[in-house]
C-alpha positions as CSV (number, residue, x, y, z in Angstrom):
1,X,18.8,-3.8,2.1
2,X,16.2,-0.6,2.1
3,X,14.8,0.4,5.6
4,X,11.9,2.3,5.6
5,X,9.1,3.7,8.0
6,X,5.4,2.1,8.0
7,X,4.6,5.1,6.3
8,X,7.2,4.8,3.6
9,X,6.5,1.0,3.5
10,X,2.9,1.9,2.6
11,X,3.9,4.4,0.1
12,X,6.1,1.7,-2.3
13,X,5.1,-2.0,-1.3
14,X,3.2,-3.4,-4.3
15,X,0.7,-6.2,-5.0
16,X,2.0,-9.6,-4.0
17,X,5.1,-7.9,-1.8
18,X,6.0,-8.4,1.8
19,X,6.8,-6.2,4.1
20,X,8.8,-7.3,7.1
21,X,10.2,-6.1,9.9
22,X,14.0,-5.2,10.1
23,X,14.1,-7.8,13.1
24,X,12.0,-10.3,11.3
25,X,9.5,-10.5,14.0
26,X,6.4,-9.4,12.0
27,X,5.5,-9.6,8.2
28,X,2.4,-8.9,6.2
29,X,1.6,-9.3,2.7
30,X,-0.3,-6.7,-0.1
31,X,-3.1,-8.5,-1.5
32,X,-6.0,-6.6,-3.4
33,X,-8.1,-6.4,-0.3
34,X,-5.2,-4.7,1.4
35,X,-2.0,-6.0,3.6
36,X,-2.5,-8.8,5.6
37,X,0.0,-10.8,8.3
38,X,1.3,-13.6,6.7
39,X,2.4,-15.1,10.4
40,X,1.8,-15.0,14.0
41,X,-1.1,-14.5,16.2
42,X,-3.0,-12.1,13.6
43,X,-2.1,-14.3,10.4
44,X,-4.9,-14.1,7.8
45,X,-5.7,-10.6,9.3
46,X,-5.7,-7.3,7.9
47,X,-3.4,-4.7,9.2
48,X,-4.6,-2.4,11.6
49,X,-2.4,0.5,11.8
50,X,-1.7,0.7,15.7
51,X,1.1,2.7,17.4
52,X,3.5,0.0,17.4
53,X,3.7,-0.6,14.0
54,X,4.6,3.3,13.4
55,X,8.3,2.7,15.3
56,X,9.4,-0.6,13.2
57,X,11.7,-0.3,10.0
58,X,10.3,-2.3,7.8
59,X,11.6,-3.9,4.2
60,X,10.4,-5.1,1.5
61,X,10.9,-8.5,0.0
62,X,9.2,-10.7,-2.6
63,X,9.0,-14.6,-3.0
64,X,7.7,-17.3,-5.5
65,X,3.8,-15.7,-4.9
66,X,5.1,-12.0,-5.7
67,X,5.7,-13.3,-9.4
68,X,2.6,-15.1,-9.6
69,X,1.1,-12.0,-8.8
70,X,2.7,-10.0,-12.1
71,X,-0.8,-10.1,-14.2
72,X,-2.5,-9.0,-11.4
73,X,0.1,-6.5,-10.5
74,X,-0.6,-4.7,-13.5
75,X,-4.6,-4.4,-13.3
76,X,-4.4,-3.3,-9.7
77,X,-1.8,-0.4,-10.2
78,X,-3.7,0.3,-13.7
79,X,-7.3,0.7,-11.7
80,X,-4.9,3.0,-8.9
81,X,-3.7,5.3,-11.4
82,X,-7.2,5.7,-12.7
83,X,-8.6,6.3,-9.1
84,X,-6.0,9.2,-8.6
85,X,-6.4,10.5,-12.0
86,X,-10.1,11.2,-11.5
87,X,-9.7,12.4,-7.8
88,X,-7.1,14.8,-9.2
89,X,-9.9,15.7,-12.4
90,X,-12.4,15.7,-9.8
91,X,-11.0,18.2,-7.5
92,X,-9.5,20.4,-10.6
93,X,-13.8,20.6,-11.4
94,X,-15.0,21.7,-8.3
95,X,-11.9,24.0,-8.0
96,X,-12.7,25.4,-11.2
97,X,-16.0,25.5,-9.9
98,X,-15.9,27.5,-6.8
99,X,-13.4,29.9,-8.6
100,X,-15.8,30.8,-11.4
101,X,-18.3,31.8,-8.3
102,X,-16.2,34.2,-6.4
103,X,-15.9,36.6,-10.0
């Protein structure tokens, strides 16, 4: 079983996954309009990032809805890689840009 920080948890959880505390206590889902608790007080409710959350290990685990969530999967980290792609050729244009102006 991985541990990993909130941070790190952010970083590789994908659509449809679950992140869970190592003590089982808390666990949220990713769904396309971000991670929501799944149980508890807050279920139904995005995540707010709050101090607490910052000192958990959490892991990741997936269930009948993670496969469900294949097709979906897909589009979502399609439209992601296209987001960072053209903030990456966005920024290379105005670097290019404010290069060409100091010369």
């Amino acid at each position: 079983m991985n541990v990993h920080t909130f941070g790190q948890m952010l970083h590789l959880i994908q659509l449809g996954q679950i992140a869970q505390t190592a003590d089982g206590q808390r666990s949220a889902r990713l769904l396309p309009e971000g991670l929501v608790w799944i149980d508890g007080l807050f279920a139904g409710r995005k995540v707010q990032v709050e101090a607490y959350l910052l000192s958990d290990l959490w892991t990741i685990v997936e269930d009948g809805e993670t496969a469900a969530m294949s097709e979906a999967r897909t589009q979502w980290e399609r439209r992601r890689l296209e987001m960072l792609e053209n903030q990456w050729f966005d920024r290379s244009a105005r670097r290019k840009v404010s290069l060409g102006n100091e010369e």
